[in-house]
C-alpha positions in Angstrom: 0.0 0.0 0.0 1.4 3.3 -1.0 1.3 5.6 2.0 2.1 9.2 0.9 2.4 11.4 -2.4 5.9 11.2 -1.8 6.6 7.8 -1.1 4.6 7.4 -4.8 6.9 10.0 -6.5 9.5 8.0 -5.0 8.7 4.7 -6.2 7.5 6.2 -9.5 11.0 7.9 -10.1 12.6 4.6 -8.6 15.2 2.4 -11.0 14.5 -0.4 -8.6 12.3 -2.6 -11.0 10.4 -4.0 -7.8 9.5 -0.5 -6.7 8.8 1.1 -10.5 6.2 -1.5 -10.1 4.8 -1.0 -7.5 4.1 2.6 -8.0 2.0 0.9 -11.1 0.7 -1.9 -8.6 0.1 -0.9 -5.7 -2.7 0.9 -4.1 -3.6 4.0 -2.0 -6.5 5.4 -0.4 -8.1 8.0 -2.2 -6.7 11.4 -0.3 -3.3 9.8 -1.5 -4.0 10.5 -5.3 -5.5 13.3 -4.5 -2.3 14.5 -2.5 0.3 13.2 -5.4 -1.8 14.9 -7.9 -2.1 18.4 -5.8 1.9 18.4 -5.0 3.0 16.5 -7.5 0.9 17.2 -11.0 3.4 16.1 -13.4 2.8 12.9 -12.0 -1.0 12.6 -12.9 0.1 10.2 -16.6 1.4 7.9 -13.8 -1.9 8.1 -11.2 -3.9 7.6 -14.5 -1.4 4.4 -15.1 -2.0 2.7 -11.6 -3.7 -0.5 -11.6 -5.8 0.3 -8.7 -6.7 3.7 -9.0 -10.2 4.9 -8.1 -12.6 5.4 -10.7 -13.1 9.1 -8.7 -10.0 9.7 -9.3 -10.3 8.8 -12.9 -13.1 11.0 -13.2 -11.0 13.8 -12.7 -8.5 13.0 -14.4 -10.5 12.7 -17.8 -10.7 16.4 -17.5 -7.1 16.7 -17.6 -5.3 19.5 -19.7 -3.1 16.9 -20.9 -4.5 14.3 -23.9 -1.9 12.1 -23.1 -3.2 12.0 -19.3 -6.8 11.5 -20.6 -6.0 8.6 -23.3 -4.6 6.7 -20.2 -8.3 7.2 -18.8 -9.6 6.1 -21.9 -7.6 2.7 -22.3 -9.1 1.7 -18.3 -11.6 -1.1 -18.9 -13.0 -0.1 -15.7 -14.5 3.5 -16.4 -18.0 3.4 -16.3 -20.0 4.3 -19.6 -20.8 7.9 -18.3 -17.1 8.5 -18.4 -16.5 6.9 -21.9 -19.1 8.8 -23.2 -17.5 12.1 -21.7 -14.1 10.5 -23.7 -16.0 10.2 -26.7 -16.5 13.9 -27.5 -12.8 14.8 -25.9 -10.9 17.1 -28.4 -8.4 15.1 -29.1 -8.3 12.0 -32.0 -5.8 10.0 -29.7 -8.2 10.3 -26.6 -11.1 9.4 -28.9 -8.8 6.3 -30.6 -7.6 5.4 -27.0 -11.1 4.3 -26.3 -12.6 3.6 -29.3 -9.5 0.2 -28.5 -10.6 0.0 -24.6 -11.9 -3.4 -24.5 -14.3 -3.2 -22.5 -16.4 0.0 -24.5 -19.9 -0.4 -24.6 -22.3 -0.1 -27.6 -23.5 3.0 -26.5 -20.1 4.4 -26.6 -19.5 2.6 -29.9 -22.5 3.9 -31.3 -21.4 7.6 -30.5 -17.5 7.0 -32.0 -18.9 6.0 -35.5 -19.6 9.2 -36.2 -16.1 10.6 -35.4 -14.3 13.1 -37.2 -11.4 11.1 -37.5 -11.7 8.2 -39.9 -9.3 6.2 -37.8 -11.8 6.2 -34.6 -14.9 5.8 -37.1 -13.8 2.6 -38.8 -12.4 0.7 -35.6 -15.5 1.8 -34.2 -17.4 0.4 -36.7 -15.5 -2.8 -36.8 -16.2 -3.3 -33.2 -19.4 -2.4 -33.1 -20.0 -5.4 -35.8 -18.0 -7.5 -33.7 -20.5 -6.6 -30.7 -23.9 -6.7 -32.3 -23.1 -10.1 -34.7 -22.0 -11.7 -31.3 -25.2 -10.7 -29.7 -27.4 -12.1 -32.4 -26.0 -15.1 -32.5 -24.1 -15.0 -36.0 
């Protein structure tokens, strides 16, 4: 368990393997996060990276200035739909791409992401989406 926003810089910023990893691994209670992101906000890529990170954190980190920051959101099979669907309009393509790959997007999401801008996002989209609906009939 990671006990401070410091002890998480420190094991993020590690070159011990077993403690890089565990800044990826391990988890913290909520305040933590909250803490590494308010002292430490270069580190929010890596908060977004965690394993165990709260979806509430997550939430608020899909708002993030950074894409980058938000396509790791994106790429969490645990967001909820309300949060992919947030994703789905985001700004940027590689957000919208990130998700349009999460494996666990819904066909609500997909349904929204066929229409992107970006033909990239439409057609993998649309491939998954046929993947999705031909499974659920049975085909």
């Amino acid at each position: 368990m990671i006990e401070s926003a410091e002890e998480f810089k420190r094991l993020r910023e590690s070159e011990v393997i077993d403690e890089y990893t565990r800044a990826a691994h391990d988890q913290a209670p909520t305040k933590i996060w909250e803490d590494v992101l308010e002292k430490y906000p270069k580190l929010a890529f890596w908060v977004a990276q965690n394993k165990t990170v709260p979806v509430e954190i997550l939430e608020n980190l899909a708002a993030h200035d950074d894409p980058k920051v938000r396509g790791m959101v994106a790429r969490k099979r645990k967001i909820p739909e309300s949060l992919m669907l947030q994703l789905a309009k985001d700004k940027d393509e590689s957000v919208r791409n990130a998700l349009a790959n999460n494996g666990k997007i819904t066909e609500a999401v997909l349904r929204v992401l066929i229409n992107d801008s970006w033909q990239v996002v439409r057609e993998r989209a649309s491939e998954k989406l046929r993947a999705l609906t031909s499974k659920g009939s049975g085909r």
